[in-house]
C-alpha positions as a Markdown table, in Angstrom:
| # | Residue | x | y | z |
|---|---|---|---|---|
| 1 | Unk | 12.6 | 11.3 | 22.8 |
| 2 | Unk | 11.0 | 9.1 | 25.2 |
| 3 | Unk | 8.6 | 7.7 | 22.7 |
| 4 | Unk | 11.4 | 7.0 | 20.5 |
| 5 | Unk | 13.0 | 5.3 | 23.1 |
| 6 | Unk | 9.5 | 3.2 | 24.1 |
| 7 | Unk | 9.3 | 1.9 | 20.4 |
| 8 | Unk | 12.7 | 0.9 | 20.5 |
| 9 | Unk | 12.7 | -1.0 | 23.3 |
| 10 | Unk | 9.9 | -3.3 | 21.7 |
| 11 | Unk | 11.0 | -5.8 | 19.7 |
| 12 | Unk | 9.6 | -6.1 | 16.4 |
| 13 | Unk | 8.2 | -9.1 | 16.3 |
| 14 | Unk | 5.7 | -7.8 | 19.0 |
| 15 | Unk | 5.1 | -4.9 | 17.2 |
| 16 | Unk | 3.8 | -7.1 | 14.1 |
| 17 | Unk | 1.8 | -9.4 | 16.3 |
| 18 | Unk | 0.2 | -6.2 | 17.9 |
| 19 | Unk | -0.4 | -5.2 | 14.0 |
| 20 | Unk | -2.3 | -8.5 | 13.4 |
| 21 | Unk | -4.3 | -9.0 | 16.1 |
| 22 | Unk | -5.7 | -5.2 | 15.2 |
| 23 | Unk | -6.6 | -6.3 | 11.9 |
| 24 | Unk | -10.2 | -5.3 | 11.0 |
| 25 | Unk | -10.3 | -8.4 | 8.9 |
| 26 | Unk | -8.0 | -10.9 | 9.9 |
| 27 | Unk | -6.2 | -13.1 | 7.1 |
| 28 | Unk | -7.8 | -16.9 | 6.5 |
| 29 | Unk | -6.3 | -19.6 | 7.0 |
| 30 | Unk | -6.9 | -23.0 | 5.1 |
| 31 | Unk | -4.7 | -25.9 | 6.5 |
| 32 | Unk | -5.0 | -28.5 | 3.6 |
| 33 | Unk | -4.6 | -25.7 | 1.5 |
| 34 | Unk | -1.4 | -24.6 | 2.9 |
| 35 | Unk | -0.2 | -28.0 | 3.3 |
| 36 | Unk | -0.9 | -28.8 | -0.4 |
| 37 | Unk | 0.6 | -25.7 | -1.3 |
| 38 | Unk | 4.0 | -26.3 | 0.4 |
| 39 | Unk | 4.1 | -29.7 | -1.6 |
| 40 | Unk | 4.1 | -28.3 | -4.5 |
| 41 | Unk | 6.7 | -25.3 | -3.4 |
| 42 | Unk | 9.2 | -28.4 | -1.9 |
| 43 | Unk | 9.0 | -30.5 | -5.2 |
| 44 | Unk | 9.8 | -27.1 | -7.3 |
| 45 | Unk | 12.7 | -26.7 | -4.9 |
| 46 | Unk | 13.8 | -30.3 | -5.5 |
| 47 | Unk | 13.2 | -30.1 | -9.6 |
| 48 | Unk | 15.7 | -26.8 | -9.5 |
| 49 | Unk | 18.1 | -29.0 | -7.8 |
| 50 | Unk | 18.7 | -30.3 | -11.4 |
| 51 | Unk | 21.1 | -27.9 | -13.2 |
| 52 | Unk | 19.6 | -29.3 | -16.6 |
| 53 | Unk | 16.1 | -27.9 | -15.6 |
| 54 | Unk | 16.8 | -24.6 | -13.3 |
| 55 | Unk | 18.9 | -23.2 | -16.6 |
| 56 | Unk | 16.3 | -24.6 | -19.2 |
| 57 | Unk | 19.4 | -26.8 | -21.0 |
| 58 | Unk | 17.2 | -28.3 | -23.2 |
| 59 | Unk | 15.8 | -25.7 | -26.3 |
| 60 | Unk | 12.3 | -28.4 | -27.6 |
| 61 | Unk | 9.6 | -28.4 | -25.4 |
| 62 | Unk | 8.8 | -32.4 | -25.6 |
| 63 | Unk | 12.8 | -32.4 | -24.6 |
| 64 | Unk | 12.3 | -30.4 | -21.9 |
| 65 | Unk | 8.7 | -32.1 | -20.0 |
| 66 | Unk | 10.8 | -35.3 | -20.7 |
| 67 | Unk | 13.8 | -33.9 | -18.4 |
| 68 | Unk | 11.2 | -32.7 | -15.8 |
| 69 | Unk | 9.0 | -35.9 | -15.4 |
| 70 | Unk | 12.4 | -38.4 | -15.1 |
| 71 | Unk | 13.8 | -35.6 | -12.5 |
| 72 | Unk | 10.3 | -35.7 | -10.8 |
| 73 | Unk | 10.6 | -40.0 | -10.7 |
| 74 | Unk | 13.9 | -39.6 | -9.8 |
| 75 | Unk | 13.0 | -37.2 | -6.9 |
| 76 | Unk | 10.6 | -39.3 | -5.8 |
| 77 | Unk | 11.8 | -42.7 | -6.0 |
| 78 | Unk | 14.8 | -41.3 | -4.3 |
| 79 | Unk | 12.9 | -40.3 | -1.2 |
């Protein structure tokens, strides 16, 4: 009961820090890699925004790369 108690008192965001800093082989880490990454994962995010493209409106496929690249000039010229 005590134990229980010890573990509950933690909070778990200490408890998964404790977890990582164990790790035999720790996780790498490639900032430009990350950040290019994220780019993409934001300008997905953006292109969904479009009800016409999250829902796949459009049946052809030449229809439906037309709808993404005037979304993705849109998008952009927009910010």
């Amino acid at each position: 009961m005590q134990q229980a108690c010890e573990i509950g008192s933690q909070s778990a965001a200490s408890r998964r820090l404790s977890r990582q800093i164990q790790r035999k082989h720790p996780h790498a880490y490639d900032p430009k890699a990350y950040k290019g990454r994220n780019l993409i994962e934001r300008m997905f995010c953006r292109l969904k925004d479009f009800r016409r493209i999250a829902t796949r409106y459009d049946k052809r496929a030449d229809i439906f790369l037309s709808t993404i690249l005037l979304a993705a000039a849109l998008t952009w010229w927009i910010n």
